[in-house]
C-alpha positions in Angstrom: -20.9 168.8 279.5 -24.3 167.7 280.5 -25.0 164.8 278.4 -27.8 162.1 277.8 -27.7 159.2 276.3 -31.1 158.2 275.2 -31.1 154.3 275.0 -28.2 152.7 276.7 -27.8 149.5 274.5 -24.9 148.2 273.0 -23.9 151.1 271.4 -25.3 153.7 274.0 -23.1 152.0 276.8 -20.1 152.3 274.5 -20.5 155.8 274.4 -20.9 155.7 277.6 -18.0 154.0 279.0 -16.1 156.0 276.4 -16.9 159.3 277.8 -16.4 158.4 281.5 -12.8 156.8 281.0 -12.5 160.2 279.2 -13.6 162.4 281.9 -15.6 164.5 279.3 -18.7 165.0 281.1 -20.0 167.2 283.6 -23.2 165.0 284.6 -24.0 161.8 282.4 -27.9 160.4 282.3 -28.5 157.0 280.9 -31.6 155.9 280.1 -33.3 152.3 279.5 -36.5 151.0 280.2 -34.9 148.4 282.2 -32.6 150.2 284.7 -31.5 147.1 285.9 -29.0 146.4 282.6 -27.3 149.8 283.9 -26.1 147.9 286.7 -21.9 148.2 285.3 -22.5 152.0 285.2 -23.6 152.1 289.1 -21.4 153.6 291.2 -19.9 156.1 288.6 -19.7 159.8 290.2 -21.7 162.0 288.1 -23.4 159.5 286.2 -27.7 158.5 287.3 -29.4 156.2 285.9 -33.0 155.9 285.4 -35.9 154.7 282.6 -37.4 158.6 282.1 -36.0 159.8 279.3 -38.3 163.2 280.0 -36.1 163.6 282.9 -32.7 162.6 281.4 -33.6 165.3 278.7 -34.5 168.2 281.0 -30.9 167.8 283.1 -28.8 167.5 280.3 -28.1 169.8 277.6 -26.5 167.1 274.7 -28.7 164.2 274.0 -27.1 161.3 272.5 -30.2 159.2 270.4 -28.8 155.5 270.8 -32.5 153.6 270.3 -33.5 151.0 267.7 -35.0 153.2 264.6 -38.4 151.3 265.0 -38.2 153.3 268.4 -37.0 156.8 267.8 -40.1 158.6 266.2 -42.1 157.7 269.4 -38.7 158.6 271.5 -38.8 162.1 269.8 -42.4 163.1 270.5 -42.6 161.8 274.2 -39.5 164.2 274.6 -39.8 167.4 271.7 -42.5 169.1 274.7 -39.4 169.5 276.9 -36.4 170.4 274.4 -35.2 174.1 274.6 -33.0 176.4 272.6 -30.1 174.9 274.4 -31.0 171.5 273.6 -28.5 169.4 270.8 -29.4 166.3 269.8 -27.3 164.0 268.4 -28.7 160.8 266.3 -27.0 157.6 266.1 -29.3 155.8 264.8 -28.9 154.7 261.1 -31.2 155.2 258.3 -33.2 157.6 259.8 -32.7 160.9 257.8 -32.3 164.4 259.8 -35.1 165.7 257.6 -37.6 162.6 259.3 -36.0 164.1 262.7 -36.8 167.6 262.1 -40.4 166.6 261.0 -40.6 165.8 264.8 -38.5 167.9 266.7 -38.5 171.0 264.3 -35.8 172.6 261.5 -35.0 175.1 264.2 -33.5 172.2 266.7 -30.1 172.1 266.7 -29.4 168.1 264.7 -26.6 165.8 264.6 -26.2 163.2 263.2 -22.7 160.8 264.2 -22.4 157.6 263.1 -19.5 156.0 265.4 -18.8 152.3 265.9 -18.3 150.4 269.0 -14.2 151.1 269.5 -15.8 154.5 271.2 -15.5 152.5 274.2 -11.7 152.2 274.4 -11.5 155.9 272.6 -10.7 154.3 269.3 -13.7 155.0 267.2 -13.9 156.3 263.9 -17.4 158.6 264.1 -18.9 160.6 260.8 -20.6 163.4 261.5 -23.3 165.6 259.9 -25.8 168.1 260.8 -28.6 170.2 259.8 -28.1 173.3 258.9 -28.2 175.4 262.1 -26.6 172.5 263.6 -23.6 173.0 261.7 -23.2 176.0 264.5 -22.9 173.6 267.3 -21.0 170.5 264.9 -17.7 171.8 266.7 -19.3 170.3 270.0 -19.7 166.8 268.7 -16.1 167.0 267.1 -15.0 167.7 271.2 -17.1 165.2 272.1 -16.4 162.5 269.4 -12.6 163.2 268.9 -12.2 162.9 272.6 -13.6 159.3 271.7 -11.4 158.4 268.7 -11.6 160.4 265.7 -14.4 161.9 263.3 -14.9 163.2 260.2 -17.7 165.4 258.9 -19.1 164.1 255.6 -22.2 165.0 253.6 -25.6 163.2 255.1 -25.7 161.1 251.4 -22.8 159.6 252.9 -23.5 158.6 255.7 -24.7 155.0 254.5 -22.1 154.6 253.3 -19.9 155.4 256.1 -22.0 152.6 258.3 -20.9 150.3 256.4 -16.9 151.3 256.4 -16.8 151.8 259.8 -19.5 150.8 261.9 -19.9 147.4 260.0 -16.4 147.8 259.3 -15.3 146.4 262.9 -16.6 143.1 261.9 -14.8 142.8 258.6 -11.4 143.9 260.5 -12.3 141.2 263.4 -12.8 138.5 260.8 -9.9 139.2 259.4 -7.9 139.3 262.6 -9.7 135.7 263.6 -8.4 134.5 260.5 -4.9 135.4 260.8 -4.9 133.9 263.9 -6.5 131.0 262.9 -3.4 130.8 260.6 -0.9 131.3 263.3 -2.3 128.3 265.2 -1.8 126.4 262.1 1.8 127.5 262.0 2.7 126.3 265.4 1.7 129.0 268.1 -0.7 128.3 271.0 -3.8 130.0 270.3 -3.4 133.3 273.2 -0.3 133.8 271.1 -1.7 133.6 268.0 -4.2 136.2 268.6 -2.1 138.3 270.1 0.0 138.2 267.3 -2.7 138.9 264.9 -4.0 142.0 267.2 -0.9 143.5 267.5 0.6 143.2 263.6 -3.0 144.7 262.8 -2.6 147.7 265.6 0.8 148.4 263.8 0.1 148.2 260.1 -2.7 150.5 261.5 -0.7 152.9 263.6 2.4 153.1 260.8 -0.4 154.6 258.0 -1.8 157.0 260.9 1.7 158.2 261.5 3.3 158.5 258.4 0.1 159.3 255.8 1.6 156.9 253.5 -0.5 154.8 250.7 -0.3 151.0 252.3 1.3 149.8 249.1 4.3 152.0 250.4 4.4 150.6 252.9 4.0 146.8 252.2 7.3 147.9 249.3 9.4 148.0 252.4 8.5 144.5 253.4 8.6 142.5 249.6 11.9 141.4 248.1 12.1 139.9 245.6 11.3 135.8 245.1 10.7 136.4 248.9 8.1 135.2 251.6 5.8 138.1 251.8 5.1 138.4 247.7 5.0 135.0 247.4 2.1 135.3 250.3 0.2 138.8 248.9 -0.1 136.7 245.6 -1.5 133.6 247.1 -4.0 135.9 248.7 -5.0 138.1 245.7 -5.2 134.7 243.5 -8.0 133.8 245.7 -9.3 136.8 245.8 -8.7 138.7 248.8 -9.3 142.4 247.7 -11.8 141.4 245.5 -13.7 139.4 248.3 -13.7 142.0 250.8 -15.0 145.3 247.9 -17.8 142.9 247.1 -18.9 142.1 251.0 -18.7 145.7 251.5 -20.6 146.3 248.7 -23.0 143.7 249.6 -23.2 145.3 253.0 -24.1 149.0 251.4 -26.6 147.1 248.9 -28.1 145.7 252.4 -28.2 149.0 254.4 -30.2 150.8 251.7 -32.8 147.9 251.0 -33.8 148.7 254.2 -33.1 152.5 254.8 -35.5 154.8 256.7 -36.7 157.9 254.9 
């Protein structure tokens, strides 16, 4: 696959390093007005770097948006004069509706949009997809692409706020709850390499034992209470000061956030 990724930030070089490590491009064009933060991705075989997004766009036949929003409608026009039939462009950028993009691009452009979050660079992300509607014809690419990457999900476009907040903002919420069990595990006597690497690991597992099994996590937290035991006595300390309840409200908080300041 020839593939662009239009704004090689943060996110964009997560992508990035994703799909190399991958191996699922053909030819990979990154682009940032200052070539010289590309510097990691010199080297790479198949992979040019440069700050003209007009020319990333006319090698390539995927283009991955990865800009700020403020930047995007400016992005679009400079490069809409060179985007063919072949052309798919896939949005990462959040808040800014597909019906905003196709006022640019035009409704016959083939429009994705993916929300992934920054575990794309180890192939671990959790992406949503969804597209306009001729770009539901080519939504089967960005599941290759995407699922080669982690895993997606298509979802309806209303969602799609909401799905920023689960997983994209989502990998902060799971890394503050990983600092804080190892934070606890310092307390408790281990050094504090050990301690995270406890907390990483138990996390990875509970993780990797729903994926595996499809089971609800209270099944699985059954197999580990007995009764008048350590790990009831522990989930009840927790709940009493309001653990679940904490975390639904910050999330909710978060969503409340993301649409205060959501990009028609």
């Amino acid at each position: 696959m020839k593939i662009a990724i239009i704004g090689t930030g943060n996110l964009g070089s997560a992508i990035a390093k994703g799909l190399i490590t991958n191996n699922a491009i053909t030819t990979l064009h990154l682009t940032k007005r200052n070539v010289g933060g590309l510097a990691d991705f010199e080297g790479y075989q198949n992979v040019f770097l440069t700050a003209d997004n007009k020319e990333a766009v006319q090698k390539s036949d995927i283009i991955i948006l990865a800009v700020q929003p403020a930047h995007l409608e400016n992005i679009l026009k400079e490069i809409t004069p060179f985007l063919t039939e072949k052309h798919l462009l896939i949005s990462t950028i959040t808040g800014f509706s597909i019906s905003r993009i196709e006022g640019l691009v035009g409704a016959h452009q083939f429009v994705i949009r993916a929300m992934p979050n920054t575990a794309i660079a180890v192939g671990k992300s959790m992406t949503c997809l969804c597209s306009n509607q001729v770009g539901s014809q080519r939504l089967a690419i960005a599941e290759a692409i995407f699922n080669r990457l982690g895993t997606t999900i298509a979802i309806p476009e209303q969602q799609m706020q909401a799905a920023t907040v689960v997983c994209a903002s989502g990998i902060a919420f799971w890394m503050r709850l990983i600092r804080a069990t190892t934070q606890a595990a310092i307390q408790l006597g281990f050094d504090a390499k050990e301690a995270q690497n406890l907390a990483m690991f138990t996390c990875e597992g509970a993780a990797s034992l729903l994926i595996t099994s499809g089971n609800h996590p209270e099944q699985e937290i059954d197999r580990v209470t007995t009764p008048n035991g350590c790990t009831i006595e522990g989930l009840n300390e927790m709940e009493h000061k309001g653990l679940s309840s904490s975390l639904i409200q910050g999330m909710v908080a978060s969503f409340d956030k993301i649409n205060s300041i959501k990009t028609q």
